[in-house]
Wavefront OBJ file of the C-alpha trace (Angstrom):
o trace
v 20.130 -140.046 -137.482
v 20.880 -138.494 -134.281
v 18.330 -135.692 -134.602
v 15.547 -139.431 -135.551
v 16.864 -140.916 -132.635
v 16.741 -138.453 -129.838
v 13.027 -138.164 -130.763
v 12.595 -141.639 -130.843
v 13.549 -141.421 -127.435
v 11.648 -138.318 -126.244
v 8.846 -139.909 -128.108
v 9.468 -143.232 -125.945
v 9.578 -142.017 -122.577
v 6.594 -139.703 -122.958
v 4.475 -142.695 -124.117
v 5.721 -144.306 -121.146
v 4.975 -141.627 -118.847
v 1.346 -141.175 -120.531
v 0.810 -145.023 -119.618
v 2.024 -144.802 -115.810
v -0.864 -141.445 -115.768
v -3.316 -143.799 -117.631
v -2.812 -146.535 -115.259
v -2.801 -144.235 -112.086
v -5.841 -142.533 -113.177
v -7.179 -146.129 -113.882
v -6.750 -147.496 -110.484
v -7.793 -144.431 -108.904
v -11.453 -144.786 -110.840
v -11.256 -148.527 -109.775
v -10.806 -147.003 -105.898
v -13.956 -144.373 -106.426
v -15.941 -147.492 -107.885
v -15.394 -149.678 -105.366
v -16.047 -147.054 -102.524
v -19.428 -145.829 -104.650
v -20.306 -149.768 -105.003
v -20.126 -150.100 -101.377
v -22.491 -147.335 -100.002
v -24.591 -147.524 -103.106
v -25.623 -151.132 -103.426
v -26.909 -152.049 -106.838
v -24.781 -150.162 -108.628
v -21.973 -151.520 -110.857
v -18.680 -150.063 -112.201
v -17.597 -151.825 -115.461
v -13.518 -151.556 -114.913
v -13.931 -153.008 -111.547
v -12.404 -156.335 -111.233
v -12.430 -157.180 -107.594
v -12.759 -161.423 -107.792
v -13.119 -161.395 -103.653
v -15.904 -159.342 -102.910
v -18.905 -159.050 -105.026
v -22.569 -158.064 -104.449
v -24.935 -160.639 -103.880
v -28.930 -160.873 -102.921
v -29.461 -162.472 -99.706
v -32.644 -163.092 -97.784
v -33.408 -160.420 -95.310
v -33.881 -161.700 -91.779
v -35.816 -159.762 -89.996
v -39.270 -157.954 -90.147
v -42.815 -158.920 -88.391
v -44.398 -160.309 -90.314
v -42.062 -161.852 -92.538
v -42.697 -160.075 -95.787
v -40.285 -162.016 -98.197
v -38.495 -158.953 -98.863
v -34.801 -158.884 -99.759
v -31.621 -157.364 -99.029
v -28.219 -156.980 -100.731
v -25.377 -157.735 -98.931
v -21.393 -157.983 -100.370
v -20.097 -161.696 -100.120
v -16.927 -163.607 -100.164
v -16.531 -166.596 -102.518
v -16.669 -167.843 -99.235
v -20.654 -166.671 -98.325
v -18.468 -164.874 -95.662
v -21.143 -161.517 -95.734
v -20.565 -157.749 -95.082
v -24.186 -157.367 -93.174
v -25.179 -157.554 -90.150
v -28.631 -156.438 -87.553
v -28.621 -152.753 -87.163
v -27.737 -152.155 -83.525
v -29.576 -149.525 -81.372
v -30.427 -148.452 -77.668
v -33.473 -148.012 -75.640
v -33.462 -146.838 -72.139
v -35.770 -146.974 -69.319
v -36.376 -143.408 -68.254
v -36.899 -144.646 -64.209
v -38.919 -141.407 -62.769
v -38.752 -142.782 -59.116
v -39.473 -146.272 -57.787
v -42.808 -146.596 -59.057
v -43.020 -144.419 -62.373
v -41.257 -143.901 -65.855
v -41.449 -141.765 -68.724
v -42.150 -143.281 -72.505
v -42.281 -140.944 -75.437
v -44.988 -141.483 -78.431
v -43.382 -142.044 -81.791
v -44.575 -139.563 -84.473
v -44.398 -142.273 -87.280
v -46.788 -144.800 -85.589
v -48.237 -142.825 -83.127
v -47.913 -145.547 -80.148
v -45.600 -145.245 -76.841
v -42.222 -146.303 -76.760
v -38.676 -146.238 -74.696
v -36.862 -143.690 -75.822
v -33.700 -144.790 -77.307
v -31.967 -144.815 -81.355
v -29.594 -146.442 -83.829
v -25.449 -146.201 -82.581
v -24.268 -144.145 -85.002
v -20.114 -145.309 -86.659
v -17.682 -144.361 -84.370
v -19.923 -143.721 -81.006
v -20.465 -146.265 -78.315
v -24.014 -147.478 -76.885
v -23.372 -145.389 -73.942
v -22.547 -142.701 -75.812
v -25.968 -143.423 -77.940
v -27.762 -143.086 -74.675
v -26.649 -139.639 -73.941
v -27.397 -138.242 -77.215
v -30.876 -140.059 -77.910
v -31.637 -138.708 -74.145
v -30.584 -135.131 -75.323
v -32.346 -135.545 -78.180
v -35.649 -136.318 -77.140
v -36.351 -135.816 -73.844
v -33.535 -132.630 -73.482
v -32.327 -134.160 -70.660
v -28.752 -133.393 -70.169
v -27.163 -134.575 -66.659
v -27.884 -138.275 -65.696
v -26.105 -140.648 -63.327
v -24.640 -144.018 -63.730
v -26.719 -146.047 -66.859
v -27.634 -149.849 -65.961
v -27.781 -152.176 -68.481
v -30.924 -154.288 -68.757
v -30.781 -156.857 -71.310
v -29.697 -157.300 -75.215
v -33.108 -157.922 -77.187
v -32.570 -159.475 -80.631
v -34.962 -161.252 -81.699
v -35.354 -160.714 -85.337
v -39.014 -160.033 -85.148
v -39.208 -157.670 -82.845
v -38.848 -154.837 -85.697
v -40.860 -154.688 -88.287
v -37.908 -152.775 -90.604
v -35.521 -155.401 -90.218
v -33.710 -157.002 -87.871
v -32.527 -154.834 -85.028
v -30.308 -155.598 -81.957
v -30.909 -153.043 -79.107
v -29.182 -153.237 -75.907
v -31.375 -151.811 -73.366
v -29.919 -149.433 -70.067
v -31.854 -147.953 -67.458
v -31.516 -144.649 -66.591
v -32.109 -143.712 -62.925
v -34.078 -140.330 -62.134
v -34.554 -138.679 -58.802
v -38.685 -137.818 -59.535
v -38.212 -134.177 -59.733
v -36.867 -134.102 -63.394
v -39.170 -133.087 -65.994
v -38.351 -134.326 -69.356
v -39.935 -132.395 -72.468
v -41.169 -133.527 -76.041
v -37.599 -132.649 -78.434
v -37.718 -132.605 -82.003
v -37.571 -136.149 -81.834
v -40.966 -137.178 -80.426
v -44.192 -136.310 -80.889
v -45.403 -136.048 -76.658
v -43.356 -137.472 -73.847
v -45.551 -138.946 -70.342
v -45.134 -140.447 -67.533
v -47.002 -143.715 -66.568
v -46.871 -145.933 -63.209
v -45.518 -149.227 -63.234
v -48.691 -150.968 -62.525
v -50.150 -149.295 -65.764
v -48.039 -150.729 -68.454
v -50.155 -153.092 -69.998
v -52.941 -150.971 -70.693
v -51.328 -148.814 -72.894
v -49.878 -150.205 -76.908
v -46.421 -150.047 -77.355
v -44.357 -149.955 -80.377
v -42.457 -153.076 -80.985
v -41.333 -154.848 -78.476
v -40.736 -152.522 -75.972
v -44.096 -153.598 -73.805
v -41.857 -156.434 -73.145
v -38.598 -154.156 -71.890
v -40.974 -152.384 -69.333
v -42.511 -155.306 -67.783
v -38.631 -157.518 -67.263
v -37.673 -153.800 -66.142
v -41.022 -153.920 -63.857
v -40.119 -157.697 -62.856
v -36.290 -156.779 -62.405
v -37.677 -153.780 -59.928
v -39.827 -156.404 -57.943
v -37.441 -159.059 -57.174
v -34.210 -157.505 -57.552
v -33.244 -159.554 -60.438
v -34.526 -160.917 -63.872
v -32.789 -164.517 -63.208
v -35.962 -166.244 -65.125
v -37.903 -164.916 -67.739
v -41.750 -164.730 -68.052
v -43.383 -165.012 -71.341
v -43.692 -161.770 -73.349
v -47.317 -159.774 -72.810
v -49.144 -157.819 -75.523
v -46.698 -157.816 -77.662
v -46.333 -159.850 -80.886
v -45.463 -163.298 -79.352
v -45.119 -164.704 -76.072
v -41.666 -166.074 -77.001
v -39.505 -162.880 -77.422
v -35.918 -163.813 -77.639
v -34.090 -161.724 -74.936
v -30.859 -161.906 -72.802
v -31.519 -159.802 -69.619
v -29.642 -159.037 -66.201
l 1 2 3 4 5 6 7 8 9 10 11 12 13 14 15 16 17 18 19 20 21 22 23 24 25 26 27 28 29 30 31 32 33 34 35 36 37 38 39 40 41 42 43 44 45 46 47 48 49 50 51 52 53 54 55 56 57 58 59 60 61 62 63 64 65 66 67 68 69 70 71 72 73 74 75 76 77 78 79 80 81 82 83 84 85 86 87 88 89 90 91 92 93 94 95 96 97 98 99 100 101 102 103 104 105 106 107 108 109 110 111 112 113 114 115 116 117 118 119 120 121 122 123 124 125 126 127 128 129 130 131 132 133 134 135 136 137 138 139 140 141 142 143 144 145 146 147 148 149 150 151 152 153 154 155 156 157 158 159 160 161 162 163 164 165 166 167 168 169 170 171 172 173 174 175 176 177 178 179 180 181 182 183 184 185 186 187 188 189 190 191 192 193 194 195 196 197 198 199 200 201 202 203 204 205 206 207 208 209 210 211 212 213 214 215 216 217 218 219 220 221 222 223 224 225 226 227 228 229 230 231 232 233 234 235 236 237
């Protein structure tokens, strides 16, 4: 009897120590789902029962033209939604008073600022300073001026993008180079903007730069030229 019970015992309190490693390795494969359902969207773990956050398909907002496409977003009970614009920079490579450098994209071929996404944990001015690096292999700038936040949601045709937009001041005697980033890098003159095709929106970021250079100030807006509408949303100056 003593012998049955001291295994009943042992046998007790090893079944209960085999549940507490079940139900630790249990929630610890709930953890990995949840982490692997929120970088990989669209995939679903069966022993994850989360009621407060779940995936849902949501209209994506952004593009030119609208395409109808969708994007998957995860969403309170209250439509309270874990997406949001993808936030970059641009800059205004200011060769002089009268001249500024644009780089040609290798994916579409057409001139633009150069500039990037903000990558987690770096801040826009940070952004600047690598992007500049990166492209242009300029390393030692001075004080960056912030132009405007441009966020309209048609002004990429990916999806919607904020960028806030800084001006970067150079003395005319730097030469910036092609990086790995860009396919050619050139300098243009102010007056020549509009005859050249620019990707997005960014026709419209060098003529409020050109307008903020001629009066000091971009206190009123003038409609948008060249680019995809006249009515560009942008907060400048």
């Amino acid at each position: 009897m003593i012998r049955s019970s001291s295994s009943t015992f042992r046998a007790g309190r090893w079944g209960r120590f085999v549940q507490k490693r079940l139900l630790a390795i249990s929630l610890a494969g709930n953890a990995v789902c949840l982490l692997a359902a929120l970088f990989f969207s669209g995939r679903q773990c069966s022993n994850l029962h989360w009621q407060n956050l779940h995936a849902v398909d949501v209209e994506w907002n952004g593009g030119h033209p609208a395409s109808g496409k969708t994007g998957t977003c995860y969403c309170n009970p209250e439509k309270y939604c874990l997406c949001t614009p993808s936030l970059a920079v641009d800059f205004v490579l200011a060769s002089g008073e009268e001249h500024l450098w644009v780089v040609r994209r290798k994916d579409t071929n057409q001139l633009a600022t150069p500039g990037g996404f903000v990558e987690v944990g770096e801040t826009v001015e940070a952004t600047v300073l690598r992007e500049l690096k990166e492209e242009t292999g300029l390393v030692n700038i001075g004080k960056l001026e912030l132009l405007g936040i441009y966020s309209d949601p048609r002004r990429d045709r990916r999806r919607h993008t904020v960028s806030a937009v800084f001006i970067v001041h150079l003395d005319g005697t730097e030469h910036p180079h092609a990086a790995d980033d860009v396919k050619d890098i050139q300098r243009i003159h102010l007056k020549d903007i509009e005859k050249h095709e620019f990707f997005a929106d960014h026709k419209t970021i060098l003529l409020d730069y050109r307008r903020f250079v001629e009066h000091g100030h971009c206190a009123s807006l003038i409609p948008s030229t060249g680019d995809f509408a006249t009515d560009i949303v942008r907060s400048v100056c």
